[in-house]
PABALO-163823 format. One record per atom (N, C-alpha, C): y, x, z. Coordinates in steps of 0.1 Angstrom, whole numbers, plus 5000, padded with zeros to 4 digits. Layout:
YXZ...
END
This chain:
760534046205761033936197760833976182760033876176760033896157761133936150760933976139762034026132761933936119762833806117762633746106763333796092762433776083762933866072763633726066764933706064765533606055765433676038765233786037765633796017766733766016766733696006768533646001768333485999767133406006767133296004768133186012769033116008770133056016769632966032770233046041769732996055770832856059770432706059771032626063770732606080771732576088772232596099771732446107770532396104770132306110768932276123768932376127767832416140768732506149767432516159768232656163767032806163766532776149765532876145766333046145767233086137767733136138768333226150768433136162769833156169768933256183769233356188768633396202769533376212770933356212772033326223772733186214773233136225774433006218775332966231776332976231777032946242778732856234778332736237779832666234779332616214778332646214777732626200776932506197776732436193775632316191774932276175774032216175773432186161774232006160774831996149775531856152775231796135774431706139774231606127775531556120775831506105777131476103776131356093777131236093776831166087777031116073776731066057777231096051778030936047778830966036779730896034779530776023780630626023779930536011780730626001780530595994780730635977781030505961780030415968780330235963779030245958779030145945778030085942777330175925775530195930775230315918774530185912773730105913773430065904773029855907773129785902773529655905772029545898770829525905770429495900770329315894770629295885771429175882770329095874769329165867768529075858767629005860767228905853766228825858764828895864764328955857762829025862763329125873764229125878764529255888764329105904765129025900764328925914765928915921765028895935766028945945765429035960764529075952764229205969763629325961764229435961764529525957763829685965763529755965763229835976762529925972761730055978761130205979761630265965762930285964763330345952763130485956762830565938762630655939763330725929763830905934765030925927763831025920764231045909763731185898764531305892765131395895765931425890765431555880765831525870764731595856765531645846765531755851766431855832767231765825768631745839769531655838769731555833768531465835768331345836767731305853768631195854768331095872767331025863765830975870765830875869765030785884765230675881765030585893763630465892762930485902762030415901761930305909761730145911761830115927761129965920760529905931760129775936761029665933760329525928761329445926760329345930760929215932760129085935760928965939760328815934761428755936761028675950761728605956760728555966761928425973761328315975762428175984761528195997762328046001761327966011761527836005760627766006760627616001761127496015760727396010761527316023760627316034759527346032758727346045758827456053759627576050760227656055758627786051758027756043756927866036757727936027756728076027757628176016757028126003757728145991757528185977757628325973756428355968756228525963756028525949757028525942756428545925756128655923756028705911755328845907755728985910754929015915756029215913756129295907757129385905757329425897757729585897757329725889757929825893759229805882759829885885761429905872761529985872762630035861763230185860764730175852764930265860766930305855766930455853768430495850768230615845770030645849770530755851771730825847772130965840772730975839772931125840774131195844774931115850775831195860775331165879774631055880773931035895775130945902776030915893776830845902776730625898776330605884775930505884774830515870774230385877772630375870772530265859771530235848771330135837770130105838769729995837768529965833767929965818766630025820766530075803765530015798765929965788764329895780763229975779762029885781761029965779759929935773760329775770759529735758757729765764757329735775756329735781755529605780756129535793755629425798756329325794755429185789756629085788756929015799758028975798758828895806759728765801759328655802759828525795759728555783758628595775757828585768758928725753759628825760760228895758759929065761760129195756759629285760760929395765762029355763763329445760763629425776762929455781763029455801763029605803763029605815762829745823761829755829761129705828759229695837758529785837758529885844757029955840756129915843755629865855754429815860754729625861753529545863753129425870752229425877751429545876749829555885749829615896751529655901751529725914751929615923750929645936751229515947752429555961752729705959753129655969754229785965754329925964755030065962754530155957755630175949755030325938755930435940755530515937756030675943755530765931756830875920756930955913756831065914756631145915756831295908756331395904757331465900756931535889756531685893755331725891754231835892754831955892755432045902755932165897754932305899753732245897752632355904752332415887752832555887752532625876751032595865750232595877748832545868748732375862749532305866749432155863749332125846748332025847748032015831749331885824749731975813751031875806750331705805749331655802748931555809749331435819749531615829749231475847750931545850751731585842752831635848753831555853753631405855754231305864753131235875753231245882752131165892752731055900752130955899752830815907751530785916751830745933750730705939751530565940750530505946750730355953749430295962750430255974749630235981748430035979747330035976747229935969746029835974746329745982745629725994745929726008747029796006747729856017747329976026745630006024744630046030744230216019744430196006744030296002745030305989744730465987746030535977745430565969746030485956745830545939746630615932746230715927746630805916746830765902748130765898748530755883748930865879748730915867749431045858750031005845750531075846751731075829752131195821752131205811752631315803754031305803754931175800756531145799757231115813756631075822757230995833757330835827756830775819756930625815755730545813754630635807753830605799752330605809752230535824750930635834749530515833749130625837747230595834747030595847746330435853746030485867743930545869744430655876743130715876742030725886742430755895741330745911742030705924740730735932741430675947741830835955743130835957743431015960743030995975743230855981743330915995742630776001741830746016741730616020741730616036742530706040742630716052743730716064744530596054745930596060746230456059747030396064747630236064748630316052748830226043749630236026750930176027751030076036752029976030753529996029753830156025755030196029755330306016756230316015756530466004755730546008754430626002753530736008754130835996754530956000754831085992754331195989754631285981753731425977754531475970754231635971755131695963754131875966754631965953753732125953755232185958754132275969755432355980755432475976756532525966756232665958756032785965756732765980756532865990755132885996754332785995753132806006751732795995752332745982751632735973750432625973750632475978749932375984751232215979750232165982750632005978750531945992752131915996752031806005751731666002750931606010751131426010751431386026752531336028753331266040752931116040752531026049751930886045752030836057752030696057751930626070750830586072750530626087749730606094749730496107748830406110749330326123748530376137749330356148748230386164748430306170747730296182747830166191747230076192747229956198746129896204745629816189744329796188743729736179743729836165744329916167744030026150743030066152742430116141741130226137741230286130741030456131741330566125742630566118743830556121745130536116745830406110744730346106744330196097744530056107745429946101745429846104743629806108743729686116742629546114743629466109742729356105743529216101744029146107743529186124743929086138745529126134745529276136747029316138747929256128747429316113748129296106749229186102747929066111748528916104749228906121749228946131749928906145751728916140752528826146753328816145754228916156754028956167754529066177753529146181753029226172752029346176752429466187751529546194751629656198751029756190751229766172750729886168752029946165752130116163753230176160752730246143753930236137753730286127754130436124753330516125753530686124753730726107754130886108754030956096753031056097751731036089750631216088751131306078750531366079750631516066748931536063748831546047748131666043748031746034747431866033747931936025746531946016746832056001745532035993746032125984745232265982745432335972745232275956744932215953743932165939744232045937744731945945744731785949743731725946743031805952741531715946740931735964741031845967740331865982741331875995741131796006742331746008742031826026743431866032742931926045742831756054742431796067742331696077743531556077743431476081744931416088745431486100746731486098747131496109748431396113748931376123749731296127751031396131752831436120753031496124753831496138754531626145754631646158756231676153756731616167758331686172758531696184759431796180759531946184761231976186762031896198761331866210760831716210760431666221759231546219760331396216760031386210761131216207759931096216760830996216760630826218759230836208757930776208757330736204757730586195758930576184759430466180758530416165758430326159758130296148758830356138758130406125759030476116758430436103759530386093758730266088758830396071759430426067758930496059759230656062759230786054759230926060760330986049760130996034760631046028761231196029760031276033759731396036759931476019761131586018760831656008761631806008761331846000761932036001763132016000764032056005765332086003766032165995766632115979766232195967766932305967768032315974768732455979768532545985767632525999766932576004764932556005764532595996763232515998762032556007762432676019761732706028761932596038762532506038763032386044763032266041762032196046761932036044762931946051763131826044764031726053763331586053763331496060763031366056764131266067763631136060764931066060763830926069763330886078762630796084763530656087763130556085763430436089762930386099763530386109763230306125763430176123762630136128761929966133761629926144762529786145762629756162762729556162761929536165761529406161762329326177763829286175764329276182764429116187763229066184762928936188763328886205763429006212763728926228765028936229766028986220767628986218767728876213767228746211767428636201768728566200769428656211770628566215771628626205771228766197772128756191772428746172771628696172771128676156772228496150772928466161773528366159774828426152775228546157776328586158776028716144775028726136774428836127774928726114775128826104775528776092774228636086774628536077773928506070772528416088773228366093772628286107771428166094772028096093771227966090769528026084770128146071769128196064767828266075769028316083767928446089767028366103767728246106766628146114765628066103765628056092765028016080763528116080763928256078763228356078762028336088762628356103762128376114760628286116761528156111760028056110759428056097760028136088758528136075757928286080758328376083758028516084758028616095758528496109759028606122759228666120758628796119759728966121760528996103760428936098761328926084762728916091762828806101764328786105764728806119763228876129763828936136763929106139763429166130763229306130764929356126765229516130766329546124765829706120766729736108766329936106767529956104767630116109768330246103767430346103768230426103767530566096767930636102767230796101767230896112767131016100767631146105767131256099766631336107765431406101764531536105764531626098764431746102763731846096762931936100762432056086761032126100761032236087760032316092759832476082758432466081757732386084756032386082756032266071755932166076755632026074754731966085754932026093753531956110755131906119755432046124756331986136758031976131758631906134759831836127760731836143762231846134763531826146763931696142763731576150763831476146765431396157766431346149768031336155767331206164768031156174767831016184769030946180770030976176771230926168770530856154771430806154771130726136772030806126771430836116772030916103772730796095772030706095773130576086772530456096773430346098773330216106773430136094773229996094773229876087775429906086775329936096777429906096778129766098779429756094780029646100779329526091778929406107778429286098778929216087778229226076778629126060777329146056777828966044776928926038774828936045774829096035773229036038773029196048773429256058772929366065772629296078772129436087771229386097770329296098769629336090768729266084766729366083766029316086764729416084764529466067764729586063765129676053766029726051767529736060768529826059768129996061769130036051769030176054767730296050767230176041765730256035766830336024766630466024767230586015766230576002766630565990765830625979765230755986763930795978763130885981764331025972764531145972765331245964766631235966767431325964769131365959769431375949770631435946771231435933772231545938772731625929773731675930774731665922775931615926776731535915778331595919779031585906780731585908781531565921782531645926783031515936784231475931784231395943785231245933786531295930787131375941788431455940788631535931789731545923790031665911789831805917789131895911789032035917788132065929787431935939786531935945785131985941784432065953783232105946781832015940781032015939780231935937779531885954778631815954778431695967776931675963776331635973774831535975775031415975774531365966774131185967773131175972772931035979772030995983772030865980771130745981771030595975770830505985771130385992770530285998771030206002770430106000770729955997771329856012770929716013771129656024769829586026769229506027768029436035767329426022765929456022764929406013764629306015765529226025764329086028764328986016765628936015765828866001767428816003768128775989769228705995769428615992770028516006770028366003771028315992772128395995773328295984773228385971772028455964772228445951772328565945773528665953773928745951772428855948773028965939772429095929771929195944770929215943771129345954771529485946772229555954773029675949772729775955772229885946771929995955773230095960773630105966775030255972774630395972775830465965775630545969776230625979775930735985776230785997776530935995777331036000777531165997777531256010777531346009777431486016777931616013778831676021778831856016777231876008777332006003776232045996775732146015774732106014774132176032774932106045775131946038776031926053775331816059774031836060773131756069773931816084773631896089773731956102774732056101775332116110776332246107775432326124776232456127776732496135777932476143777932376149779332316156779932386167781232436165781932456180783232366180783432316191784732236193786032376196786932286200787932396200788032526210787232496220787032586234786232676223786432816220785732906215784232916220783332946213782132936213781533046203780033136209779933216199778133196199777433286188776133286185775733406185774633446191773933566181772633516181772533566165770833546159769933646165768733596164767633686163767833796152766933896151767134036142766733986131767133976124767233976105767134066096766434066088765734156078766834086064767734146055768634046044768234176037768434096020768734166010769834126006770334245996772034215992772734275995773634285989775234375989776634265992775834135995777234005999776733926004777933866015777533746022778633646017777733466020778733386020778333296028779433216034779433166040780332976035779232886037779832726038779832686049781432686047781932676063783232596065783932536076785232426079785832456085786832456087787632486102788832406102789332406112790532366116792032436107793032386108794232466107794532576117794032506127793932646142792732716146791432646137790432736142789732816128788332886133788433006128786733066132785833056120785233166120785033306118784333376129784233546129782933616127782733696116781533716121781233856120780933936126780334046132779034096132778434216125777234266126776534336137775334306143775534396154773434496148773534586156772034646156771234546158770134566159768534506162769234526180769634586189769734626201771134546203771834516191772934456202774134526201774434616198775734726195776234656183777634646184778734636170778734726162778234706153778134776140779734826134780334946134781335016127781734956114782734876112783534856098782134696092782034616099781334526099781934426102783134376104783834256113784834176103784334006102785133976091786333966097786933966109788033906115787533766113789033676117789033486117789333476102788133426100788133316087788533156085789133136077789533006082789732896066789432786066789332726050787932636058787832546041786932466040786332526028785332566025784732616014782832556012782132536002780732576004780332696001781232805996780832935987781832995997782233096002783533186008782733296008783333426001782633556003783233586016782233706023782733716037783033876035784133936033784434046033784234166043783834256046783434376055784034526049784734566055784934726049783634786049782834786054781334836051780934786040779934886035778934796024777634776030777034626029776134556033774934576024775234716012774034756004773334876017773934926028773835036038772534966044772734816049772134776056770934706054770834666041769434556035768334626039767934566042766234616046765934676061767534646069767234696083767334576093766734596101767534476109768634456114769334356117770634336121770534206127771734196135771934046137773434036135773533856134774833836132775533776146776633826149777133766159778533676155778233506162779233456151780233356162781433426163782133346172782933246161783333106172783833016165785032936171785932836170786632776173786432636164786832506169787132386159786532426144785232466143784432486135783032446134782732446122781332366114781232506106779832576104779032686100777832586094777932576076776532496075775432556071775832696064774732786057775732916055774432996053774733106050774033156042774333276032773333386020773433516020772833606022773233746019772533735998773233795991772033795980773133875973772733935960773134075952773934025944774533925943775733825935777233815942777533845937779433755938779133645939778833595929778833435928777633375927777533255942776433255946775933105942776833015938776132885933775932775942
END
């Protein structure tokens, strides 16, 4: 068996990478929570369909990027599509947003809008270049997919101000948030993008038969590639999970490092299910008149439904992808259940929590239906929260349950542990050899609290052991384990 060297980098507890035994233990998705309303898009140039927002979070400044468009149906039951539009907001606490002038583009013959773009047709995608060699120049990069069919490259010096410059990529169906980002660990640029398969595609790529068919058999996938230089790009690939999921549609990926942990990717996918042979119950769905309105200007406008899923993975190829939903549309009102619920802004935030003395939390962003809304109403983006590492835990219910890892290589003189328990239960954790023997003066006893930081105390010193192997043996009760750190700090952040 390998001997994985963790360092002191923080191990979140969402696989079972780690684990060589598990008995009474499970990997258990947790869901996050509302929070209310981050930002309200209320102005005229913002429309009423709203969508592929994108979060930036920049030397304590949020800022937000996303899609706007206004769109009816007229009496003949045809769509109206006025102009599109990209926007921008900003915060700086992550909990609510403004829209900022930008004095760009006019609008009713006016410039004091938020516009950044009118020349994007369909999604634009931000960020910001963390590859040490990147020229101050191109240190914002915005793609979009434009055509639907092929990806353009914008660069910026400010994040406001972009030059669009080449065609980065043309081998993917576009019509979706396509993303990138420099992986400091592997030293490479991912791009994650949609790709389509099935009957009538070519090479990942729509035809037009499909495109315009009102009930297709094409599925919509997520590829990877990677590119030292972003100029030379590896193969496509289509990525894999691991273990094998439903071959379902996944309508965007929102694949990115996990800023806490960044040997670890997460992405946030939107399932799509064009539930047109359920017709029976769309009578009984919010907003009926509108969404039979829909159906005959747009069919799968009003009969498609999304939520979202979470994955994650240590490559960027093969991914643990949940069969549970990470967020649902939720109880029927106004405009949900609807085709665009549950699309996640692209990024996090890490923000205040709401409770006095509470630790800080993950935000997350997302709205209700992009389709449009009939009675008038602002679409609103929400926000949503999480422990800091509480995608997934280490779960045991109350019947005690324990773990040993594979052999571990740590640096450090301290452990901590973000962890929950019960008033009656109780994490334990125990050092043992590379072979399996309990290690002398190594035993936290039962731990018990809600913390994301808890030092884990040992009469031993854990400076004896760095650089040897060890495993941890971790019994549990009515406990959630989300992460762990060995590193040379008290205080771990």
């Amino acid at each position: 068996m390998g001997i994985i060297n963790i360092g002191s980098r923080r191990e979140v507890c969402w696989d079972e990478h780690l684990m060589d035994q598990a008995e009474g233990v499970r990997v258990q998705m947790h869901r996050p929570e509302y929070r209310g309303v981050a930002l309200e898009c209320n102005t005229p140039w913002e429309g009423n369909v709203n969508s592929y927002f994108t979060l930036l979070s920049d030397r304590g400044l949020f800022r937000l990027y996303y899609f706007t468009n206004i769109r009816g149906i007229d009496q003949d039951d045809k769509l109206i599509t006025d102009k599109l539009y990209v926007c921008y907001a900003e915060s700086h606490d992550g909990k609510t947003f403004r829209q900022v002038p930008l004095h760009k583009i006019p609008f009713w013959g006016r410039t004091d809008n938020s516009i950044l773009f009118d020349s994007i047709r369909d999604n634009f995608y931000v960020f910001k270049d963390t590859n040490p060699d990147c020229a101050p120049e191109s240190l914002y990069k915005g793609l979009s997919g434009e055509g639907g069919q092929t990806l353009w490259l914008y660069e910026s010096a400010d994040g406001i101000n972009f030059e669009k410059k080449r065609v980065l990529a043309d081998d993917g169906a576009y019509d979706s948030l396509n993303v990138c980002f420099w992986d400091e660990k592997t030293e490479q640029y991912f791009l994650f993008y949609r790709g389509v398969h099935g009957e009538g595609t070519i090479d990942g790529k729509w035809t037009m038969e499909q495109a315009r068919a009102r009930h297709n058999k094409v599925i919509r996938d997520i590829r990877v590639r990677t590119s030292r230089d972003f100029v030379n790009w590896s193969e496509p690939q289509m990525i894999i999970f691991d273990p094998a999921r439903d071959d379902l549609e996944l309508y965007i990926n929102h694949v990115q490092p996990y800023y806490r942990a960044k040997h670890m990717f997460i992405g946030f996918p939107a399932r799509y299910l064009d539930r047109y042979e359920d017709s029976h119950n769309f009578a009984y769905l919010p907003n009926k008149d509108h969404r039979y309105r829909l159906i005959r200007a747009k069919g799968r406008w009003g009969t498609v439904v999304t939520d979202a899923v979470v994955m994650t993975s240590r490559d960027g190829l093969h991914f643990r992808r949940t069969d549970e939903a990470f967020l649902t549309p939720g109880v029927e009102r106004n405009e949900n259940w609807y085709y665009g619920n549950c699309y996640f802004a692209y990024g996090m935030a890490e923000t205040d929590g709401d409770r006095p003395g509470s630790p800080k939390e993950i935000s997350m962003y997302a709205g209700d239906a992009c389709t449009f809304d009939s009675e008038g109403e602002p679409f609103r983006l929400y926000r949503y929260a999480l422990r800091l590492d509480g995608f997934f835990s280490w779960r045991c219910d109350y019947q005690p349950g324990t773990i040993v890892t594979k052999p571990l290589i740590f640096e450090g003189d301290h452990l901590s542990i973000n962890f929950a328990t019960s008033a009656l239960g109780h994490v334990r954790i125990r050092l043992l050899s590379e072979d399996g023997t309990p290690m002398e003066d190594f035993d936290s006893g039962k731990l018990f609290g809600d913390s994301v930081d808890r030092p884990v105390d040992f009469e031993g010193s854990l400076s004896t052991l760095a650089g040897k192997p060890i495993r941890l043996e971790i019994s549990m009760s009515d406990a959630d384990l989300y992460s762990f750190r060995f590193t040379p700090e008290v205080n771990f952040g």
